[in-house]
N, C-alpha and C positions, 0 to 999 in steps of 0.2 A: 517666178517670184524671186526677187533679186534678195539678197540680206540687207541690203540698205532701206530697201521699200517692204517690211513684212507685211502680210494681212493682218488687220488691225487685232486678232486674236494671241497672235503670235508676238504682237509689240512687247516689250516690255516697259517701255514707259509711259504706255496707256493704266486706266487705272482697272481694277480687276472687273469691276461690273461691266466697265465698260466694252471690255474683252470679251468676256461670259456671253454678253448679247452678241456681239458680233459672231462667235462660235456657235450661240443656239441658233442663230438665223438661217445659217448651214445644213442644219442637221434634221433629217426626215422624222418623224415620228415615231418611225420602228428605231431611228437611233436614238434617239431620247429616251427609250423606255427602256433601250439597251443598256444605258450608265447610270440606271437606276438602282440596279442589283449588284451585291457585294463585288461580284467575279463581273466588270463593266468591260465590255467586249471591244478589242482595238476597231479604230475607225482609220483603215488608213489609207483613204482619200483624204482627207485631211491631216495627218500626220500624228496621230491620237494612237497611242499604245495603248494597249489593256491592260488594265489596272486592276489589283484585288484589295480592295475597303477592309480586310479582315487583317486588323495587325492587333498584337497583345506585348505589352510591357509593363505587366503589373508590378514589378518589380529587378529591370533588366527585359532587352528585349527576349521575347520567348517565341519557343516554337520554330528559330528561324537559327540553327546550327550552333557556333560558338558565341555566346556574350557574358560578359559578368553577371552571375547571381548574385543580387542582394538579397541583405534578407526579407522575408515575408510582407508582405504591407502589414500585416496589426504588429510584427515583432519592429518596423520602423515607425509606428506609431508609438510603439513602446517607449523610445528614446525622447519623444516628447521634444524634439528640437526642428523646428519650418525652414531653420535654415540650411540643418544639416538635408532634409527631403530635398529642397531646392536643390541642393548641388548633386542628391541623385540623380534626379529625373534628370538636370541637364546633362549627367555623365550617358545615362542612358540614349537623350537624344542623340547625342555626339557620336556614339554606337549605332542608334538606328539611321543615321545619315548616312554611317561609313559603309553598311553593309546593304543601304540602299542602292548607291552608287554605283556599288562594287558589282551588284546580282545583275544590274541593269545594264554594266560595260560587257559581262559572261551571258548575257541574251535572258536571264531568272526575274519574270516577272510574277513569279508566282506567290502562292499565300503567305505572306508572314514575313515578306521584305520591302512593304510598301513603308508609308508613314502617316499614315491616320491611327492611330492606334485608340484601341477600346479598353482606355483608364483610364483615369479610374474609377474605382469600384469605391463609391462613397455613402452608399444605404448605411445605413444606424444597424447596429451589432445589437440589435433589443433581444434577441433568444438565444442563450448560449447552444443550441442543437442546430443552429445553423451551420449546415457545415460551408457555408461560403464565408460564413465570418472571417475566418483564415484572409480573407480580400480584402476586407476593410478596414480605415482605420481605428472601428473600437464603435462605442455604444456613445458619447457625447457628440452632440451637434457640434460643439465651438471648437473643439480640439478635432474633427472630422473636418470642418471647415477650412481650418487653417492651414491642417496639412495638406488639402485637396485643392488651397490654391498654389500653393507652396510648389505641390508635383505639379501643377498644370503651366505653371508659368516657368518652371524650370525647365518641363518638356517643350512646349510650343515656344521658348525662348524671347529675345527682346529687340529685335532689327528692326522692327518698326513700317516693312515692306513686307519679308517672308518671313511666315512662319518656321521653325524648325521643323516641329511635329505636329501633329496635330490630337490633343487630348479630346477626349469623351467619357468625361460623367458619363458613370451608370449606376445603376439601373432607374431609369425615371420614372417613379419616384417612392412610391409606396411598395418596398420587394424585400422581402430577407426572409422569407419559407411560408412553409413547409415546400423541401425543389420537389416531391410527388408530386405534390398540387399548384406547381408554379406555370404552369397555360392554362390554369381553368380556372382556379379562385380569383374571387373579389376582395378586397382588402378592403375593410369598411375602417374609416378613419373619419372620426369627429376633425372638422374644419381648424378646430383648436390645436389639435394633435398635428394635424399635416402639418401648421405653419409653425408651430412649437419644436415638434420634433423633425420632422421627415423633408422639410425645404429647404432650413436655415444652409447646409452646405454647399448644394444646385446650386443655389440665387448666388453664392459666396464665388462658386468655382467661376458662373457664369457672367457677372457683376462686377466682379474685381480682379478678377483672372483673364476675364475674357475667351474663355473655352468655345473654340468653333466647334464644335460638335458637344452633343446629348444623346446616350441613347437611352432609346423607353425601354421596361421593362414587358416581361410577358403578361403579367397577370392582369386583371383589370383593379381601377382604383375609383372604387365608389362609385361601383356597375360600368364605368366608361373604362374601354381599355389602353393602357397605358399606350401601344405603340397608335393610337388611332380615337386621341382624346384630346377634344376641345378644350378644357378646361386646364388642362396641363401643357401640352402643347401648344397651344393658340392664348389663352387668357392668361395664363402667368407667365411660361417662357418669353413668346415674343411680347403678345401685349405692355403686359407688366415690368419685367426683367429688361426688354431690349434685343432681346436675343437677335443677332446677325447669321448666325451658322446654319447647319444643318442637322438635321436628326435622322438616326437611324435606327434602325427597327435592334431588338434582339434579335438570335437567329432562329426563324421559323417563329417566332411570335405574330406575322402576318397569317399566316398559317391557321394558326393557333383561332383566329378570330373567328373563323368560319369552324373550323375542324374540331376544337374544345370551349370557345365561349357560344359557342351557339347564338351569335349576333348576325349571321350573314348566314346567304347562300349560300356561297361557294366562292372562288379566288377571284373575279371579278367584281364582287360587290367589296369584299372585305379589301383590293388593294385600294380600290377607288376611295374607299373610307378613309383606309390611312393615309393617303397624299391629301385627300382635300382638308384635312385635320392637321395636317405639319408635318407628317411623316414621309421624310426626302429620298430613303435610301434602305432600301430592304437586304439585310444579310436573308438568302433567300433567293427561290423564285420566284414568289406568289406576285410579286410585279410584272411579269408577265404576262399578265390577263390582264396588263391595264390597255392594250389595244383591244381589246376585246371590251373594257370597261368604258373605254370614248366611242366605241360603234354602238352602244347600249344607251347613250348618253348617260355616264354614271358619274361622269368627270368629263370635265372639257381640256383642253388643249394648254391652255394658259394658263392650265395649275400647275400640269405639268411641268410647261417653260419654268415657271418659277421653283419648282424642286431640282429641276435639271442646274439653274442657273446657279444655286446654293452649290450646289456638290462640282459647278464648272471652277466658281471663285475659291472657293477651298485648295484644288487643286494648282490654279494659279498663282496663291499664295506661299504656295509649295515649292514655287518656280519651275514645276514639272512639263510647260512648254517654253522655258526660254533657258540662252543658254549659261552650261557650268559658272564660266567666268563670272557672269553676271549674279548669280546666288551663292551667298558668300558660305552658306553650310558644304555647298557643295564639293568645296575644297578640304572638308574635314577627313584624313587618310585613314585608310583601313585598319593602321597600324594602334588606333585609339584602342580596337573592340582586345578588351581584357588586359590595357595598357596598365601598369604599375600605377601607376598615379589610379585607376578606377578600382582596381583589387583593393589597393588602400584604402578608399574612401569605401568599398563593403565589407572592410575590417573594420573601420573606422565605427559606421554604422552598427555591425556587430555587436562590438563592444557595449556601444550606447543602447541597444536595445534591452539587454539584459536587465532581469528584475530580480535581486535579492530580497525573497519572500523574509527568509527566518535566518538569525544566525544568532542561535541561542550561547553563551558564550563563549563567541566572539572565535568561536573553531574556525572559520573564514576568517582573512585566508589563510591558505597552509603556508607551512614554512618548508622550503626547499632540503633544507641545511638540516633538519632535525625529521625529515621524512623519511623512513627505513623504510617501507613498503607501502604498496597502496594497491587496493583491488579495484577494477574496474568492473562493473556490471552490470548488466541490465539488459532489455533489447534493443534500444535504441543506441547504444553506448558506439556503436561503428557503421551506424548507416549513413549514404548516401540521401537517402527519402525525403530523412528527418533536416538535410540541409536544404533542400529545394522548396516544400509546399507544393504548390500548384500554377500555372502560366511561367513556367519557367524555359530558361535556355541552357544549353549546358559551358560549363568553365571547362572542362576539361579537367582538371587537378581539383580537387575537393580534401576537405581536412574536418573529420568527422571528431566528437568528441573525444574518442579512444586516441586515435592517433594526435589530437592536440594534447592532450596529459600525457602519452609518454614522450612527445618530443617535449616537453616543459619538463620533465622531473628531472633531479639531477642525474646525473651517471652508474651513483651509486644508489639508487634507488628500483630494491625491485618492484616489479610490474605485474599485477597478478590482472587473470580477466576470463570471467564468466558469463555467459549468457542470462543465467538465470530461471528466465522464462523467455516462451512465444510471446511476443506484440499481444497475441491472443488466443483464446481456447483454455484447457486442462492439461496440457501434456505437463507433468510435475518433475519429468526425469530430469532439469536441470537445476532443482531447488538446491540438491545436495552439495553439489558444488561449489555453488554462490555460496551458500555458507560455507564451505570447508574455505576456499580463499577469503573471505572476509575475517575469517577467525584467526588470519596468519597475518592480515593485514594492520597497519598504525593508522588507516583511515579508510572508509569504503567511501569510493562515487559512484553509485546508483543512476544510470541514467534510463529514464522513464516516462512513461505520458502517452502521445497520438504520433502516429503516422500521418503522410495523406491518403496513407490507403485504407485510413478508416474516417477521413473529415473531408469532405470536399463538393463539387459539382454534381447532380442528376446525370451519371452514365460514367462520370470517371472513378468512381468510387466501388467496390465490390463488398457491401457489408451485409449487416443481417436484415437490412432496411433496400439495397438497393439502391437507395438516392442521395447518398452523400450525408444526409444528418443524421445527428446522432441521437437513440433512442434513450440511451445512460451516460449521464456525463462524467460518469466514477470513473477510477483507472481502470482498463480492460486489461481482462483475462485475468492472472494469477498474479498480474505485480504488486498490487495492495498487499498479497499474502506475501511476497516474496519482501515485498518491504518491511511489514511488521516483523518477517523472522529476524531481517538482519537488526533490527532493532536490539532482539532478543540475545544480541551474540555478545552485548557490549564493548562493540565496538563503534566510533564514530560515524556517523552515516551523513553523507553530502548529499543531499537528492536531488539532481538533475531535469529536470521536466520539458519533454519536448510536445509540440500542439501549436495549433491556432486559434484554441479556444480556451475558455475557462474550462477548470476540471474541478469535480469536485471528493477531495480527500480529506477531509475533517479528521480521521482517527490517525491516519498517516502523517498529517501535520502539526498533530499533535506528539506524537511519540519521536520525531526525526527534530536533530539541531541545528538541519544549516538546508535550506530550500532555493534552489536558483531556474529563475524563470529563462527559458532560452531560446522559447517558441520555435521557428524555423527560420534559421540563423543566416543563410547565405554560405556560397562555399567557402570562408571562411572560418565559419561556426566554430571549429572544435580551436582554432587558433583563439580568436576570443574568448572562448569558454577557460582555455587555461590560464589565461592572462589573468582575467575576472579569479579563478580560481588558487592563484599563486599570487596575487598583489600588484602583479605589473600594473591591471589596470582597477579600479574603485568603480563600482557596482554604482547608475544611479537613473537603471530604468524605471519605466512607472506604468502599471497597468492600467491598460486603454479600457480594460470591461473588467465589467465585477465576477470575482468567483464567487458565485452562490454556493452555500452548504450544501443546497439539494436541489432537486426540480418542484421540490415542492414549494420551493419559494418562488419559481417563477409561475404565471399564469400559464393557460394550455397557448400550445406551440401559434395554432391560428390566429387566434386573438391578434389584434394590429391596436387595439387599447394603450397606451403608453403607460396607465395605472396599475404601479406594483411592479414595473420591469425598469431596470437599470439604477442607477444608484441614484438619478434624480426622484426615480419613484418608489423605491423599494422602502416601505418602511422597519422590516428585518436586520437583524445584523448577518453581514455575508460570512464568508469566511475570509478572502481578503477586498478593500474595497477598491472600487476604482479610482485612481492617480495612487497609490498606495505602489511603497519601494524602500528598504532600506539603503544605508550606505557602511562602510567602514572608518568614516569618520561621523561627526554630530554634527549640527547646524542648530545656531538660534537666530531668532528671529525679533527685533525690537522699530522701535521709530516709526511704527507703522501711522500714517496720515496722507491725509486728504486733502489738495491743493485746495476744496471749500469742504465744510460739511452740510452745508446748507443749500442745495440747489432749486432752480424752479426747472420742472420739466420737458425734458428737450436739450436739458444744456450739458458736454462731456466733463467728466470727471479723472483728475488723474490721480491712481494710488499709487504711494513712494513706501517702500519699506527696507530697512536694513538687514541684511544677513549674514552671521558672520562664522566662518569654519569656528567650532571650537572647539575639535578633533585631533586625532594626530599624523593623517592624513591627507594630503590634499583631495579632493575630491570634485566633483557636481552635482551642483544642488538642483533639484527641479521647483522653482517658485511656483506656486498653482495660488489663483484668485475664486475664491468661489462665493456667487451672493444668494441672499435668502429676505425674501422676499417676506417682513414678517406683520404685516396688515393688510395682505389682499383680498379683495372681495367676491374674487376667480376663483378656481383651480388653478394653484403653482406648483412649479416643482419645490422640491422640500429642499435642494438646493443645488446650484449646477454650475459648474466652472466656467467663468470669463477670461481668465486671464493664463499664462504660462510662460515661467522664458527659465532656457537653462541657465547655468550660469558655474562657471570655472573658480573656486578658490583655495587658497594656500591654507597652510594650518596658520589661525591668529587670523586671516586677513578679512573684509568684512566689503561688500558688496551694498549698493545703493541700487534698489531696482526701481523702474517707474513703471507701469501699467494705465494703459487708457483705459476706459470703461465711456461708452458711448450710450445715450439714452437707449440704443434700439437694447441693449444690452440688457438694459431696465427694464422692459416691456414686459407686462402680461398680456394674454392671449383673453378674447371675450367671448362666447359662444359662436359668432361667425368666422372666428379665426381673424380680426381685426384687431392690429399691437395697440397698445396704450400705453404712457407712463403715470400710473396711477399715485397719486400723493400719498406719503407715507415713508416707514422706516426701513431702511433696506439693510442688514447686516453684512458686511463685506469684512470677509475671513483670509487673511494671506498667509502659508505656510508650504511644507514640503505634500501636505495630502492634503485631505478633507477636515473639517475642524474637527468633527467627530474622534477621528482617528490619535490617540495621543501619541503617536509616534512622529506628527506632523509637523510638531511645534507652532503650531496655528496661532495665530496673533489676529483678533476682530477688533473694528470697530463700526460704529453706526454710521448710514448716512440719511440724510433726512430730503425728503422729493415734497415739496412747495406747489 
């Protein structure tokens, strides 16, 4: 084979399908079944290396030696800006291109340096005990959406021939707990509910993003199971949506069909299901048996061709058979992975994540020049843990909250620091302490909340559950107590809170003056945290999920019900709500109007409102859109946010924002799960949170649907 003349699979300027077929026509049927499974075995007769389908970048690539950690997916939700996401995920890819190359030149074709990667993770955050919450971004469909196309087009990139990366939505589609029961429960979801709550991101990522890959979840979704479901995989993804890519299984959710839903025999019935159902590519063996499944006739030959041919084009688009020169990611230098320019941009993010719950007068921020001492304390106050979450890579250098407040104080400022308490348990012997430094201290920061060694995945978690979620969403162990003493000392108390989830501390947030949300920050975390905390930088995160008072306001964990969970359905007051975030400067809100107020339905709307600092700070405002829907003749939600755009201003200066609003935006949901825009008055509320919230400065007006 000359390089002038290649075999037409090898061309590059053939087009990918047409490539795909000439390389399935090749290939025997024990190799086809071969590149079916995660770990796809080299074929090298034809000059095909072995490829591993298992890659993770939920937030930096992971699992695969050095790369920048950003912070967490819901604490980069938290910052509430698509365009900041976008420019992670593409620093990310730029990372997974460079260390792809690099593994592939040193002979490492092993796990975690390919580039299909499995994120993200865009299920709805509906039960704060989820401990995978920590993955996603927050409990709202529109701001999950947005951000989900945001990373996927920032990862899979714009060349318009190759791919960068390759994203994959997950979990599809109906998934967020109980992880005990996550290979064997049926998630029973009203038709209304799927397409209201649990679609709207999929279709978004998939639709408008263009996401070559989906992967299904474990569980089943209204008795069919997700990785080997017509109705999900066949009638909405491709049918409906368009879908071009390919789908892969979770890992051992093929498995799971035969072995915990009790739908099949054994691994040749169950893979045969999942490939003639849409199911291209099992993380897993259970594919395996699909030779065994075509001598059974369970499946014929030319389903397979066409699963094999999805996962051939994927790879092509990858440019993974032609050469460097010709794929322009290819050229991206090793020298990117943890480049200055990428640490900044997860400081950058950092910062922006951050949520100032409470800053009762106005103790935020400290002042440098007039600070004689300060105690640090708590258990979280110098970990490692509390910077990474979960699917992480390592930085190498990390800057934990302790060591970001003492490199920020001044020179002249002592440093006191106590543990306090254990993460968790009784042991008390550190209480004494804590308070003897705080009582010597001009301000105590407490830093406090979740590890991920108590929130996380089925297997990576060691708790009193086993499986990652969480049975009490209070603060563990003795910090509550440890909190209220320092209360008791009067002295100032900053409380730090680290997690991936809501917590719920009512008596604690009531008695403490200044609350900073810092979820799991990336290895920059403690550098942000002091900025935020010393003025450099203006607090203007926004929480993606609601902290509920108690668990008693949420319904029981299985439930897949959307009534009474999340802030579109909760009719309770929480303790703080979702989009809800202070700043250190004020924003008001005037001019709000409607390019019509009169529409007939079907037709976009665009809202325009004025915002103007009128603070003594510069700051960023998070604008949020939220509508209420107030003469339907459905089930609506009570009310759910459309719209968001950050926005930068000076003290005095005053910001014009516009917002689309799209009829589907309007839609009610009708017992088949069928949109409508029903005629009637729609309330549409513009401010920094929810209207409800007075801290929002909320500005409504009506609009009227013809």
């Amino acid at each position: 084979m000359s390089q002038s003349d290649p075999l037409p699979y090898l061309n590059p300027d053939l087009p990918p399908a047409v490539r795909a077929a000439d390389l399935l026509g090749r290939l025997t049927l024990q190799e086809k079944i071969s590149q079916m499974v995660h770990q796809a075995r080299a074929i090298p007769r034809l000059g095909i290396p072995e490829y591993d389908w298992w890659n993770e970048c939920l937030h930096g690539v992971a699992r695969a030696g050095k790369a920048t950690v950003f912070p967490q997916a819901i604490g980069m939700a938290a910052a509430f800006d698509a365009e900041l996401m976008q420019q992670v995920a593409a620093a990310i890819a730029d990372e997974a291109r460079a260390k792809h190359h690099q593994a592939a030149r040193q002979g490492n074709r092993g796990s975690y340096f390919g580039l299909t990667f499995w994120t993200p993770n865009i299920n709805i955050f509906r039960d704060p005990r989820w401990g995978r919450g920590q993955e996603t971004y927050g409990e709202d469909p529109y701001l999950t959406a947005r951000l989900g196309v945001a990373f996927v087009r920032g990862l899979q990139g714009d060349d318009g021939r190759y791919l960068k990366a390759v994203a994959t939505p997950k979990h599809f589609a109906v998934h967020s707990g109980p992880e005990a029961e996550r290979h064997r429960f049926d998630a029973r979801v009203s038709a209304r509910d799927l397409r209201e709550t649990y679609l709207p991101a999929f279709r978004a990522c998939v639709v408008e993003a263009g996401a070559f890959s989906v992967m299904g979840a474990y569980n089943r979704t209204n008795g069919e199971p997700c990785c080997a479901s017509p109705t999900l995989l066949q009638r909405i993804l491709r049918d409906e949506w368009g879908f071009q890519g390919y789908v892969v299984s979770d890992c051992g959710a093929i498995e799971d069909i035969h072995a915990h839903h009790r739908l099949t025999s054994g691994a040749a019935e169950s893979a045969a299901l999942a490939v003639r159902h849409g199911c291209d590519l099992n993380c897993g063996r259970t594919y395996g048996a699909l030779l065994e499944a075509v001598a059974r006739g369970l499946i014929d030959e030319a389903t397979i061709d066409q699963a094999v041919t999805r996962l051939f084009v994927a790879r092509i688009r990858l440019g993974m058979f032609d050469p460097e020169e010709r794929v322009p990611y290819a050229r991206i230098r090793p020298d990117v992975v943890r480049c200055a320019a990428h640490r900044g941009l997860a400081l950058t993010m950092a910062r922006k994540s951050i949520v100032l719950l409470k800053n009762e007068g106005a103790l935020l921020p400290l002042r440098r020049d007039q600070l004689g001492s300060v105690a640090v304390v708590g258990p979280t106050a110098d970990s490692v843990r509390v910077l990474l979450g979960n699917y992480y890579g390592f930085a190498g250098q990390y800057v934990t909250p302790f060591q970001g407040i003492v490199e920020a104080v001044s020179a002249g400022t002592q440093v006191w620091r106590a543990e306090g308490c254990r993460l968790t348990g009784t042991n008390r012997r550190g209480l004494d302490e804590a308070l003897r430094v705080a009582r010597q201290a001009d301000v105590v920061i407490a830093c406090c909340g979740y590890s991920p060694e108590l929130e996380g995945e089925e297997g990576d978690v060691e708790d009193e559950t086993g499986t990652g979620d969480r049975s009490r969403i209070g603060l563990p162990g003795l910090q509550e107590e440890l909190l209220l003493r320092l209360a008791e000392t009067g002295r100032p108390v900053v409380l730090v809170l680290t997690g991936g989830s809501p917590i719920a501390f009512p008596e604690v947030a009531a008695r403490l003056p200044a609350i900073l949300m810092l979820w799991y920050p990336g290895e920059l975390g403690g550098t942000a945290l002091a900025e935020v905390l010393f003025g450099d930088e203006n607090p203007a995160g926004r929480l993606p999920v609601t902290f509920v008072r108690s668990l008693e306001q949420v319904p029981p964990f299985a439930e897949y019900a959307m009534r009474g969970r999340t802030y579109r359905f909760l009719a309770e007051e929480p303790l703080y709500r979702f989009g809800y975030g202070l700043s250190y400067t004020r924003f008001a809100y005037s001019d709000l109007a409607l390019d019509r107020a009169r529409v007939r339905a079907g037709e976009p709307v665009t809202v325009q409102v004025a915002v103007t600092n009128v603070g003594p700070r510069p700051g960023d405002e998070v604008v949020q859109l939220y509508v209420r829907d107030l003469v339907a003749s459905v089930p609506v939600p009570r009310l759910h946010l459309e719209g968001f755009r950050r926005v930068h201003l000076r003290p005095g200066e005053t910001a014009t924002v516009r917002l689309a609003l799209t009829a589907e935006q309007l839609a009610a949901f009708a017992d088949d799960g069928q949109p409508w825009v029903e005629p009637g008055e729609f309330r549409l509320s513009v401010g920094g949170g929810q209207p409800d919230d007075p801290a929002s400065g909320a500005i409504s007006t009506v609009l009227t649907v013809v």
